[in-house]
C-alpha positions as CSV (number, residue, x, y, z in Angstrom):
1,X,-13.8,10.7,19.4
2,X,-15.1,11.8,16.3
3,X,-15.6,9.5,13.2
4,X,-13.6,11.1,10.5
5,X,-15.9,11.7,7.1
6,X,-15.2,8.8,4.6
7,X,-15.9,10.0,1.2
8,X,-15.1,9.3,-2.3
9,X,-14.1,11.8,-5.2
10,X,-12.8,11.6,-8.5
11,X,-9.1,12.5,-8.4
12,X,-8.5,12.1,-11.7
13,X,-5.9,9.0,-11.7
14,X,-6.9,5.6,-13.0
15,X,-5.9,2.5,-11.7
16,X,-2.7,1.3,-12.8
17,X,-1.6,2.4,-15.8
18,X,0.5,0.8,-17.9
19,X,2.5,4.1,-19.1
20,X,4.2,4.3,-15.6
21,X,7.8,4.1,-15.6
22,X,10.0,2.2,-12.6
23,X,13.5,2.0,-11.2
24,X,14.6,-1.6,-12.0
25,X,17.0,-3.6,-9.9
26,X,18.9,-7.0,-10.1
27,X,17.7,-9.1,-7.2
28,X,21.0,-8.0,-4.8
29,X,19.6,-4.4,-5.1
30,X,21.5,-3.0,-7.8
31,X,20.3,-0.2,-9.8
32,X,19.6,-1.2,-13.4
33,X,18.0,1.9,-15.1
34,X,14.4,2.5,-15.3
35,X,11.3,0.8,-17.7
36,X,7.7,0.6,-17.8
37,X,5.5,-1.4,-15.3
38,X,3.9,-3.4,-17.9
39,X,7.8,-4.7,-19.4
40,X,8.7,-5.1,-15.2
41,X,5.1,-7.1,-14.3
42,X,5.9,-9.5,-17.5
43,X,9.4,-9.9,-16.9
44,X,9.5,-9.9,-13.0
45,X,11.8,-7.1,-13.0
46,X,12.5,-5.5,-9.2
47,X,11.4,-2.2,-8.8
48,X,10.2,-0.5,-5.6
49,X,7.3,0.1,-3.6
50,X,5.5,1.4,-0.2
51,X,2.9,-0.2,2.5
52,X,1.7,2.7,4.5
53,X,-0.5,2.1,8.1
54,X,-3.0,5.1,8.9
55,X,-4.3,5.0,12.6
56,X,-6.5,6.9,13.8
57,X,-6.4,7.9,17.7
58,X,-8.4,5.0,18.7
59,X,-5.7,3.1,17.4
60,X,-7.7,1.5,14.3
61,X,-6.0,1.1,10.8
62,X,-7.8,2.1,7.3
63,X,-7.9,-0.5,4.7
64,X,-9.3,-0.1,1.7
65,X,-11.3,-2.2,-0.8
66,X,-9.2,-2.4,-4.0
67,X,-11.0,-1.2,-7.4
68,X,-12.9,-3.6,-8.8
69,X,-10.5,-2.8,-12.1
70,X,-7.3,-3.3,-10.6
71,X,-5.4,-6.5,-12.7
72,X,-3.9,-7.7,-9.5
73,X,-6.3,-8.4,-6.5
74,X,-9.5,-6.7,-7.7
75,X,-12.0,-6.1,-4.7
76,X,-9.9,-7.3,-2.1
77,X,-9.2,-5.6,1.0
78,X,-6.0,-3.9,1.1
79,X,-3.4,-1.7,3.1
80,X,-4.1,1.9,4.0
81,X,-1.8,2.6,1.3
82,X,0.2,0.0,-1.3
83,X,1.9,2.0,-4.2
84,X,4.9,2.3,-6.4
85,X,7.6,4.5,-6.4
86,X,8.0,7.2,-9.1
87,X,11.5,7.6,-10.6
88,X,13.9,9.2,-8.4
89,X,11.2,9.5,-5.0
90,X,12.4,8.1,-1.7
91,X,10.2,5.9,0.2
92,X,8.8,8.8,2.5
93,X,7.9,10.5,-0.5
94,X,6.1,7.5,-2.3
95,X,4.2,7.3,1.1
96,X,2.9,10.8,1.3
97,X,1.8,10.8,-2.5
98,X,-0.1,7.7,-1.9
99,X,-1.7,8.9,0.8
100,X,-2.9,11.8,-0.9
101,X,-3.9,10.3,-4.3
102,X,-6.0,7.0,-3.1
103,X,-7.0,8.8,0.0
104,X,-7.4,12.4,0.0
105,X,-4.6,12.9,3.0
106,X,-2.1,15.6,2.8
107,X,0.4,15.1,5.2
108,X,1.1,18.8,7.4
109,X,4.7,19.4,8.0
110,X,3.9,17.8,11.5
111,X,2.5,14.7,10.4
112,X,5.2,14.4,8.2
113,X,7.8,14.8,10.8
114,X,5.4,12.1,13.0
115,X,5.4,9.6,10.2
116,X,7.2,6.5,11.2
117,X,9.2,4.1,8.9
118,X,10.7,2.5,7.9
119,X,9.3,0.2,10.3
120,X,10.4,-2.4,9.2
121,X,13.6,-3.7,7.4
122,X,13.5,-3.4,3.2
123,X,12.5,-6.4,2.5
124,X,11.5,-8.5,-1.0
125,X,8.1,-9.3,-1.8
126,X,7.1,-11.9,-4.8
127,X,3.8,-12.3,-6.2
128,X,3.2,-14.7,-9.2
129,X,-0.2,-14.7,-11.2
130,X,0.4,-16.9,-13.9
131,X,-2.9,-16.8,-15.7
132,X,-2.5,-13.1,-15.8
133,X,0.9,-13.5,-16.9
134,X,2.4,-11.4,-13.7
135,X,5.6,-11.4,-12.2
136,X,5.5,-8.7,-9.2
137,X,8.8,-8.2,-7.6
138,X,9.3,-5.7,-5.6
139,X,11.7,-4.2,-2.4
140,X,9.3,-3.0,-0.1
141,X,9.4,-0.8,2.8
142,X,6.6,0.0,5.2
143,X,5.8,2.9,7.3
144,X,3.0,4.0,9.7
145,X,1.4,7.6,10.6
146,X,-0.6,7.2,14.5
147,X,-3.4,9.5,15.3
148,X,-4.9,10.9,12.2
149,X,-8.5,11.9,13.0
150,X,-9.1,14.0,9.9
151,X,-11.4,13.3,6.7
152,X,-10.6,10.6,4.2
153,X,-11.4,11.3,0.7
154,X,-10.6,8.2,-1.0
155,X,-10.1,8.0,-4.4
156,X,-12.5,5.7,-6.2
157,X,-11.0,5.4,-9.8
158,X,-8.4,3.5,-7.0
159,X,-10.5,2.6,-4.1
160,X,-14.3,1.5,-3.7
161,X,-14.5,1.7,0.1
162,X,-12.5,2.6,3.3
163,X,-13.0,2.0,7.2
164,X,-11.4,1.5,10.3
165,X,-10.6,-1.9,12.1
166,X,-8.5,-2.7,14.9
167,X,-6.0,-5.1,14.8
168,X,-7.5,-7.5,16.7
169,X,-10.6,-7.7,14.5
170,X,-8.5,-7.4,11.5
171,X,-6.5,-10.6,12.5
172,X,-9.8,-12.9,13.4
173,X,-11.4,-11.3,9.4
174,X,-8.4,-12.4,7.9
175,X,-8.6,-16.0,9.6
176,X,-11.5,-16.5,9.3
177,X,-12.0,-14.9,5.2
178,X,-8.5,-14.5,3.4
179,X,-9.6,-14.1,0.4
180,X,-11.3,-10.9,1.2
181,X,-7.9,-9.5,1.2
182,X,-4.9,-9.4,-0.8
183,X,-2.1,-11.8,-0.4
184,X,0.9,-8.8,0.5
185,X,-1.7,-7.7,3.3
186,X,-2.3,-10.8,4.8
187,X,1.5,-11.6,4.6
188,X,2.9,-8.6,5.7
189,X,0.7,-8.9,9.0
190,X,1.4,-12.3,9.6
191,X,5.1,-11.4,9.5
192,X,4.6,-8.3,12.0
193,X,2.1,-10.9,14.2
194,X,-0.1,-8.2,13.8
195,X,2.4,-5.6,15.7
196,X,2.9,-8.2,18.7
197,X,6.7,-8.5,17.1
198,X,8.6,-7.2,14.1
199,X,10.1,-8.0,10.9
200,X,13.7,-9.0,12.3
């Protein structure tokens, strides 16, 4: 097989910024309207967001390192993709536009026609940094594209490294250093057992 090209670029998007505007939700998944992701981090208001899982044909997933400026988890290992959803856009397309914006992956009409998701129930995910004064609640839902062997142009406003690990590897890294990577990676895995079962 060959390695696919990991390279950075400057895509011209910063990491998280505050002028983004959500969906909100009540906690039973009722629409609310939409506000800014600074008012919905302070006030734990729900909003949405997407995991994606890139494999390559060896069956190894990218993770990335997280920018050093991210608020939330800076430098930690973290999903291929982990983004929120613009206003209006579905979860396929949230997953697409990630790819393409911290990675450098433009989904073909195939690929997006192989993508697979979600693969798990939409499910609520919490996090709670109270010396940052965060509350992140989000519905999640996750989906996976197998077999991508092409070149990964990561974006490094966003991202400050990328490689491949299996799954196997990934689980003993995370035991054995979990605070090399973020808290909704390491949980999300756990809850799949690493792909041996699924999110019921």
């Amino acid at each position: 097989m060959v390695q696919a090209a990991l390279l950075s670029r400057d895509a011209g998007v910063t990491a998280e910024s505050e002028g983004e505007v959500f969906d909100t939700y009540t906690e039973d998944g009722t629409p609310l309207g939409r506000e800014l992701r600074s008012v919905c981090h302070a006030k734990g208001i729900w909003h949405r967001a997407v995991y994606a899982l890139l494999f390559n044909s060896a069956g190894e997933l990218l993770i990335q390192r997280r920018s050093p400026d991210k608020k939330v988890a800076p430098g930690q290992w973290d999903l291929s993709v982990a983004e929120h959803l613009s206003p209006g856009e579905s979860y396929a397309e949230g997953v697409a536009r990630g790819l393409e914006e911290e990675l450098g992956v433009t989904l073909t009409q195939e690929q997006r026609a192989a993508l697979q998701g979600p693969i798990t129930p939409r499910h609520p995910r919490r996090l709670l940094i109270p010396q940052q004064g965060i509350q992140d609640n989000e519905f999640i839902e996750v989906y996976r594209l197998d077999g991508y062997d092409g070149p990964i142009a990561f974006n490094h406003q966003e991202v400050t490294a990328c490689r491949w690990v299996s799954l196997a590897q990934l689980r003993s890294d995370m035991a054995a250093q979990p605070q090399d990577y973020t808290v909704w990676f390491r949980e999300e895995m756990a809850e799949l057992d690493f792909f041996g079962v699924g999110r019921q």
